[in-house]
Backbone as JSON Lines, residues from 0, in Angstrom:
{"i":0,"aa":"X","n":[141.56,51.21,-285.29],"ca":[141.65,52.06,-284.11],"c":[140.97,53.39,-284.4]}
{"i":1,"aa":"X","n":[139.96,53.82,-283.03],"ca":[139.55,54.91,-283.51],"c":[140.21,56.42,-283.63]}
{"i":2,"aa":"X","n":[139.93,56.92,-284.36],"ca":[140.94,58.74,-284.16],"c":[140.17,59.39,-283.27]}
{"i":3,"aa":"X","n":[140.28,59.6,-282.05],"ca":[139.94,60.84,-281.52],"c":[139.93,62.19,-281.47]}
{"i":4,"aa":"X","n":[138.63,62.44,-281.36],"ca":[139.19,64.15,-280.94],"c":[139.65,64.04,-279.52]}
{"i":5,"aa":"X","n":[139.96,65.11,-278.85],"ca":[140.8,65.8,-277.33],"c":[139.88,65.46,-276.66]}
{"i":6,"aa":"X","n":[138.49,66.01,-277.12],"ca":[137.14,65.63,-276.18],"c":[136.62,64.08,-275.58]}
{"i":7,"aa":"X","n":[136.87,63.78,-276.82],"ca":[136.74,62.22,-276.58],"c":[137.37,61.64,-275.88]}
{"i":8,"aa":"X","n":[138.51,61.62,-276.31],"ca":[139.73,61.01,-275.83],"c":[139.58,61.35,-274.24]}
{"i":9,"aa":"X","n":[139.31,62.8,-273.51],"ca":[138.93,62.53,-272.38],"c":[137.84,62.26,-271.67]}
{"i":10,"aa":"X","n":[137.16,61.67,-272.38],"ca":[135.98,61.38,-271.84],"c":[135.93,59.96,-271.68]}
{"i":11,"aa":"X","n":[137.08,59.28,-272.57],"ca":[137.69,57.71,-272.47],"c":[138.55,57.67,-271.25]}
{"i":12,"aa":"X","n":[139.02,58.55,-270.77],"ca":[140.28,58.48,-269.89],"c":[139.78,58.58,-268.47]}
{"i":13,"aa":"X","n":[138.21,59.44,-268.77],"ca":[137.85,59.78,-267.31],"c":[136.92,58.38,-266.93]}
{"i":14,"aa":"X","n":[136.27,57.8,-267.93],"ca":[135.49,56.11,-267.84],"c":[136.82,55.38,-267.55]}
{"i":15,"aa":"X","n":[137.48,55.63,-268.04],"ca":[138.67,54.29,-267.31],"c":[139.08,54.68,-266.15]}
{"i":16,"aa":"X","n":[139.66,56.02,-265.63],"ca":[140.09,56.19,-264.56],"c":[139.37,56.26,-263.48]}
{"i":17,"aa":"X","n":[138.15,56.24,-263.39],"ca":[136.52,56.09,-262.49],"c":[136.41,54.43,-262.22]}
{"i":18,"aa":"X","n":[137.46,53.55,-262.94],"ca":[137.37,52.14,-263.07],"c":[138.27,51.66,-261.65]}
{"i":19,"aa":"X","n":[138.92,52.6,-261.62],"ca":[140.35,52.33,-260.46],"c":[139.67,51.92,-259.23]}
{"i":20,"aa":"X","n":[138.6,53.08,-258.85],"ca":[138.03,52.34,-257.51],"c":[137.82,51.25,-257.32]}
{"i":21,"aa":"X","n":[137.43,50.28,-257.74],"ca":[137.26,48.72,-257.75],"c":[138.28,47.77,-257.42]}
{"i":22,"aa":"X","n":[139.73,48.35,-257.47],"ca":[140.41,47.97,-257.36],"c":[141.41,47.88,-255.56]}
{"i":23,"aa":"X","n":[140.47,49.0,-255.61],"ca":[140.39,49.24,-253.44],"c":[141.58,50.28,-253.4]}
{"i":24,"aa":"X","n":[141.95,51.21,-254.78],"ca":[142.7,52.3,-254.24],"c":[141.34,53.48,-253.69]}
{"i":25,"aa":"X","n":[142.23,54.2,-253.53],"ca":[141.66,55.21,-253.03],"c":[140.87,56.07,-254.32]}
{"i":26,"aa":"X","n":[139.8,57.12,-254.19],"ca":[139.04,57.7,-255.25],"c":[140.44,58.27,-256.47]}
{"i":27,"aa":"X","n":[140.66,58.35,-257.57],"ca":[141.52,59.09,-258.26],"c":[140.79,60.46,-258.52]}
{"i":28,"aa":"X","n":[141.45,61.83,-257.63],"ca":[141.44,63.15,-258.03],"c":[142.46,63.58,-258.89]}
{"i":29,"aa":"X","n":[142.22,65.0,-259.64],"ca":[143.5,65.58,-260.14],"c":[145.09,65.46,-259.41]}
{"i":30,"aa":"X","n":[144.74,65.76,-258.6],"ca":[146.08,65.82,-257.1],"c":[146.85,64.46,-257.12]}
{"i":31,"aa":"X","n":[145.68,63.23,-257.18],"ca":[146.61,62.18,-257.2],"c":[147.07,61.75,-258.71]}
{"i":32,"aa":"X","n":[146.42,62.31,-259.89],"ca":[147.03,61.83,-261.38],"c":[148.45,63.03,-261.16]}
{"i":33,"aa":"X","n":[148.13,64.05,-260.31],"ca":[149.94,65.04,-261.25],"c":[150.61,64.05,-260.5]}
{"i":34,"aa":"X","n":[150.34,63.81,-259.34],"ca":[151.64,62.77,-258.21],"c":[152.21,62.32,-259.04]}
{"i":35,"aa":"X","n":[150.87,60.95,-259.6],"ca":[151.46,60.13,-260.06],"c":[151.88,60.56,-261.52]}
{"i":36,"aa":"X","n":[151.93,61.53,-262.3],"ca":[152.71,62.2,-263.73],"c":[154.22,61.92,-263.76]}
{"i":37,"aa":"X","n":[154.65,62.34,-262.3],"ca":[156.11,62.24,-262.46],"c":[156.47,61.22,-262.62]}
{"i":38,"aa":"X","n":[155.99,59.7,-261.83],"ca":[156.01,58.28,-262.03],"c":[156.06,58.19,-263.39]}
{"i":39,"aa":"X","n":[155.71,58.22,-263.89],"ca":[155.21,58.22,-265.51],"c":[156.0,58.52,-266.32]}
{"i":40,"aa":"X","n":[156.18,60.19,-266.24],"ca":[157.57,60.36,-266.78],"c":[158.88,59.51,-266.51]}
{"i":41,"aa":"X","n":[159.35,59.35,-265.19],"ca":[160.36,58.7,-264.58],"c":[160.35,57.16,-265.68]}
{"i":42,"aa":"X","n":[159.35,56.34,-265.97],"ca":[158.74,55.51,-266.9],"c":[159.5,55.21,-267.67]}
{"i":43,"aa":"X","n":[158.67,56.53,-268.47],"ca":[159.02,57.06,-270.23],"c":[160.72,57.17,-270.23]}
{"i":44,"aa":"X","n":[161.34,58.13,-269.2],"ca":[162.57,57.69,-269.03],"c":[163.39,56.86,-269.59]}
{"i":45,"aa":"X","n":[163.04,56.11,-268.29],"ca":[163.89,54.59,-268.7],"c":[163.37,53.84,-269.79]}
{"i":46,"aa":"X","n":[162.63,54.14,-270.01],"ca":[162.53,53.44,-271.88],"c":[163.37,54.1,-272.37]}
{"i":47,"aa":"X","n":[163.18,55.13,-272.71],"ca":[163.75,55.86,-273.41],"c":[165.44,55.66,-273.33]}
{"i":48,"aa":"X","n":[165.84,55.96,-272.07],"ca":[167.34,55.47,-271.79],"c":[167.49,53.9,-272.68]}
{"i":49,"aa":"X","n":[166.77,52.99,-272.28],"ca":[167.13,51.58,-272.27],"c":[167.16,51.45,-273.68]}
{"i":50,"aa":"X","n":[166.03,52.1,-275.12],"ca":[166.28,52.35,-276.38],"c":[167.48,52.72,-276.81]}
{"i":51,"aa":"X","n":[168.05,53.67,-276.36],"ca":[169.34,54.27,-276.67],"c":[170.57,53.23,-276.0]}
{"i":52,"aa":"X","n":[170.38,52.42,-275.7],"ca":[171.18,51.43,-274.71],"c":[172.14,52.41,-273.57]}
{"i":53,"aa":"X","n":[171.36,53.16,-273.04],"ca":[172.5,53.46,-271.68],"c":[171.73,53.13,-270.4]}
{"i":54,"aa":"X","n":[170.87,51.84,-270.96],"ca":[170.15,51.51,-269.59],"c":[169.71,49.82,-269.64]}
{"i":55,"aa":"X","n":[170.18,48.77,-268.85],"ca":[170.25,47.66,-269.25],"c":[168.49,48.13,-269.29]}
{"i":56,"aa":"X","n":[168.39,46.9,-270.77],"ca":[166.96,46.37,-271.11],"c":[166.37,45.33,-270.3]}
{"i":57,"aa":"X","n":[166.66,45.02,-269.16],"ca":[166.14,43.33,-268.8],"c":[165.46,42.39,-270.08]}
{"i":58,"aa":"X","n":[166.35,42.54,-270.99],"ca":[166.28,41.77,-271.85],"c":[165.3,41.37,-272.86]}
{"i":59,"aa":"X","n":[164.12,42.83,-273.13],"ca":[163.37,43.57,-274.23],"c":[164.06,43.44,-274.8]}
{"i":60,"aa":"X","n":[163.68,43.1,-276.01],"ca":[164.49,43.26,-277.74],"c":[163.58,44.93,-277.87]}
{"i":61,"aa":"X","n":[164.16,45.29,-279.07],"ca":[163.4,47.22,-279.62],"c":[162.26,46.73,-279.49]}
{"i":62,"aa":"X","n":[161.63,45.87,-280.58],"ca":[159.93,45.86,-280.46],"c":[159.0,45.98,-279.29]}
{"i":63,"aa":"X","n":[159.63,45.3,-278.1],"ca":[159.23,45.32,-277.08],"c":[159.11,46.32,-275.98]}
{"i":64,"aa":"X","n":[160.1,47.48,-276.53],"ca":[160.8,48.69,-275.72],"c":[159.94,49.83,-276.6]}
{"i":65,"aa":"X","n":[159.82,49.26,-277.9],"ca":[158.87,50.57,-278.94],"c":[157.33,50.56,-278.18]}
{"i":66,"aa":"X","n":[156.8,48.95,-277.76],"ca":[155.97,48.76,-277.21],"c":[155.32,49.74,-276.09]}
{"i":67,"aa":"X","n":[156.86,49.35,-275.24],"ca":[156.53,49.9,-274.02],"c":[156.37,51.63,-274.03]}
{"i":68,"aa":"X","n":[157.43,52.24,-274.66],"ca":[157.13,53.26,-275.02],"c":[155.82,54.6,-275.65]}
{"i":69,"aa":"X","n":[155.17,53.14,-276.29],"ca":[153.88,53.87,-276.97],"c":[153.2,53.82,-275.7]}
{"i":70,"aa":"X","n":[153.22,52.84,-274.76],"ca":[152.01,52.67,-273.54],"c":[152.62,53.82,-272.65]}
{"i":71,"aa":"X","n":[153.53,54.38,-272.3],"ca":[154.63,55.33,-271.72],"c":[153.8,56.81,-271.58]}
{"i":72,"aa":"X","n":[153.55,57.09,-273.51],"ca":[153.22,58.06,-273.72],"c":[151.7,58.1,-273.6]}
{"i":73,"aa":"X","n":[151.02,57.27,-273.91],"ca":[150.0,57.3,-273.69],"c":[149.33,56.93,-272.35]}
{"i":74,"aa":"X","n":[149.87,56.99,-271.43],"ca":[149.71,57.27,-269.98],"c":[149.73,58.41,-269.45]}
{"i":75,"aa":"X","n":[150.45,59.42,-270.13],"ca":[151.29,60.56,-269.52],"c":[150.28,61.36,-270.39]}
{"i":76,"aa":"X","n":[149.6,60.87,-271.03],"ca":[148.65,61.59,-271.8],"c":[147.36,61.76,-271.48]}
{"i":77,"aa":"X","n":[146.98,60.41,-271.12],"ca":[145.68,60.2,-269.9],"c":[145.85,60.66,-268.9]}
{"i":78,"aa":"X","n":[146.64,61.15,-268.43],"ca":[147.09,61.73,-267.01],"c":[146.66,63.3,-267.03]}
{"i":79,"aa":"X","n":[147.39,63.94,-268.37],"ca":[147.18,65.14,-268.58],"c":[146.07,65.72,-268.94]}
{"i":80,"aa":"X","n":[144.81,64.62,-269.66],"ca":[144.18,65.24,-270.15],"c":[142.81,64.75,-268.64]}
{"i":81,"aa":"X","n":[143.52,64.12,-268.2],"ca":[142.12,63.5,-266.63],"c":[142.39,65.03,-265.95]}
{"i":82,"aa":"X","n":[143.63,65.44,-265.32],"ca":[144.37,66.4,-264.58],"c":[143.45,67.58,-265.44]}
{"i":83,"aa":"X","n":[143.9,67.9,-266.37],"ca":[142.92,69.16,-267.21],"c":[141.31,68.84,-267.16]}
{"i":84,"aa":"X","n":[140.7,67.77,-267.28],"ca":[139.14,67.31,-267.02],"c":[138.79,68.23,-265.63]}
{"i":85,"aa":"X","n":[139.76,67.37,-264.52],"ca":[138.73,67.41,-263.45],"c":[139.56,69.19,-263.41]}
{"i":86,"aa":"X","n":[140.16,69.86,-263.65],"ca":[140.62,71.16,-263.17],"c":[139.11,72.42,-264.16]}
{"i":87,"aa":"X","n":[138.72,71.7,-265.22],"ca":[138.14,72.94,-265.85],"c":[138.46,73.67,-267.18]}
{"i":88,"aa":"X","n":[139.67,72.55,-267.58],"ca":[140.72,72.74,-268.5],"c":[140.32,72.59,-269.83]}
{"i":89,"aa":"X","n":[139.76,73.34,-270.61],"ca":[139.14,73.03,-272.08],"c":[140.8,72.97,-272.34]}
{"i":90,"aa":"X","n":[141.24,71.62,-272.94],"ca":[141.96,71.27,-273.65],"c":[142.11,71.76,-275.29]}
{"i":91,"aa":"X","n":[141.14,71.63,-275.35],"ca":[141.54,72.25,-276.96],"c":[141.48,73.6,-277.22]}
{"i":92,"aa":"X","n":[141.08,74.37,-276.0],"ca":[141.64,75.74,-276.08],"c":[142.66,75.62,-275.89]}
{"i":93,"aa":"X","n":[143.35,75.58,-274.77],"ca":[144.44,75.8,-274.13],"c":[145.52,74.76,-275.27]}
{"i":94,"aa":"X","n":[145.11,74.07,-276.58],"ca":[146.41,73.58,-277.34],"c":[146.3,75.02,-278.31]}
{"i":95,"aa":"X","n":[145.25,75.54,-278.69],"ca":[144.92,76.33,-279.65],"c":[145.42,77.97,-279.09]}
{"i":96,"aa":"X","n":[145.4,77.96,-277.7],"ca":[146.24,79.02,-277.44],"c":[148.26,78.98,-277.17]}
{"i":97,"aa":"X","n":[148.23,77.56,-276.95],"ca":[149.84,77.49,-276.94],"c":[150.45,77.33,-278.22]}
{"i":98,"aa":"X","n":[149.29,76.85,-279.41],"ca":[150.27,76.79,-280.56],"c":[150.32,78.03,-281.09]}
{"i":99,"aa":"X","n":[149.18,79.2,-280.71],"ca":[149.55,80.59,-281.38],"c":[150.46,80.88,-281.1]}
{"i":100,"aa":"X","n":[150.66,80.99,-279.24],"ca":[151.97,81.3,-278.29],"c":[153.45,80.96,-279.15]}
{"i":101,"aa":"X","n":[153.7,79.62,-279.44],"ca":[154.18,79.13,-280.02],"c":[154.76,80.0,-281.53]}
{"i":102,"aa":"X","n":[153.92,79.85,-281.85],"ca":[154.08,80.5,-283.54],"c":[154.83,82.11,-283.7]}
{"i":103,"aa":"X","n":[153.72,82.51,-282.41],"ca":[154.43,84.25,-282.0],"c":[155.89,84.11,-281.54]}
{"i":104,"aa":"X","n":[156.26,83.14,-280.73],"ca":[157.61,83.16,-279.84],"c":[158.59,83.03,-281.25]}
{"i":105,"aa":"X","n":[158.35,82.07,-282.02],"ca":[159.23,81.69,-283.48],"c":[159.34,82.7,-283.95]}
{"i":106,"aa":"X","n":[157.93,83.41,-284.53],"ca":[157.98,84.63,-285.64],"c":[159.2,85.89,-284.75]}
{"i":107,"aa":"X","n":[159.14,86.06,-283.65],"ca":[159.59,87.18,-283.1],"c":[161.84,86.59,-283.01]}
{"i":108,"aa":"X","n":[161.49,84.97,-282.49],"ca":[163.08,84.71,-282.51],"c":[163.88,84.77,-283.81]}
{"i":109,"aa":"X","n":[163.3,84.6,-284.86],"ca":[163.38,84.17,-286.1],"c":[164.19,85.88,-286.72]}
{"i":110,"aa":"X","n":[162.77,86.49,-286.13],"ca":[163.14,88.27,-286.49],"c":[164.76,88.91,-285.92]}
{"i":111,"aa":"X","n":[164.85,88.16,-284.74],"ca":[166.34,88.54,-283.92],"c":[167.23,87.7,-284.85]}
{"i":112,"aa":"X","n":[167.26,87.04,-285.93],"ca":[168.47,86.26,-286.11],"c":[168.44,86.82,-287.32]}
{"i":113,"aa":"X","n":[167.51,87.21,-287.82],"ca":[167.89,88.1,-289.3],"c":[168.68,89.31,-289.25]}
């Protein structure tokens, strides 16, 4: 399997999701991947529930639920990074500015508990 970079990876997501028309939906814009995000999540969810057993499995064993799960996340991922494509969204800025964000919010909470 190949490793992607962010770039790539959406540039795989936007050739597959350009594939949908054929299928006689309607064009896929940003507008219709966030719609459909929450679907997705809602998804990941119930895997997630049904792993932990507080959600009948229709009768997935784990392997099958770990399965589903990896395809879960990696939907919700193609979603995010199509949604950031067509918006203008350099992705790998915007991870490279939330993990500073990130790092600052720690260094400063970290300082209040000392």
């Amino acid at each position: 399997m190949k490793d992607y970079t962010i770039t790539e990876l959406t540039k795989v997501v936007k050739a597959s999701f350009a594939q949908y028309d054929v299928q006689g939906t309607r064009h896929w814009t940003w507008r219709v991947a966030a719609q459909d995000l929450s679907y997705q999540i809602g998804s990941l969810h119930k895997v997630m529930l049904q792993l932990s057993n507080d959600r009948y499995a229709d009768g997935k064993d784990q392997a099958e639920l770990e399965e589903i799960l990896n395809d879960e996340l990696a939907d919700i991922l193609a979603e995010v990074l199509y949604i950031a494509s067509e918006r203008g969204i350099d992705m790998n800025q915007a991870m490279a500015a939330m993990v500073k964000s990130d790092r600052r919010k720690v260094k400063e909470r970290t300082k209040s508990h000392e």
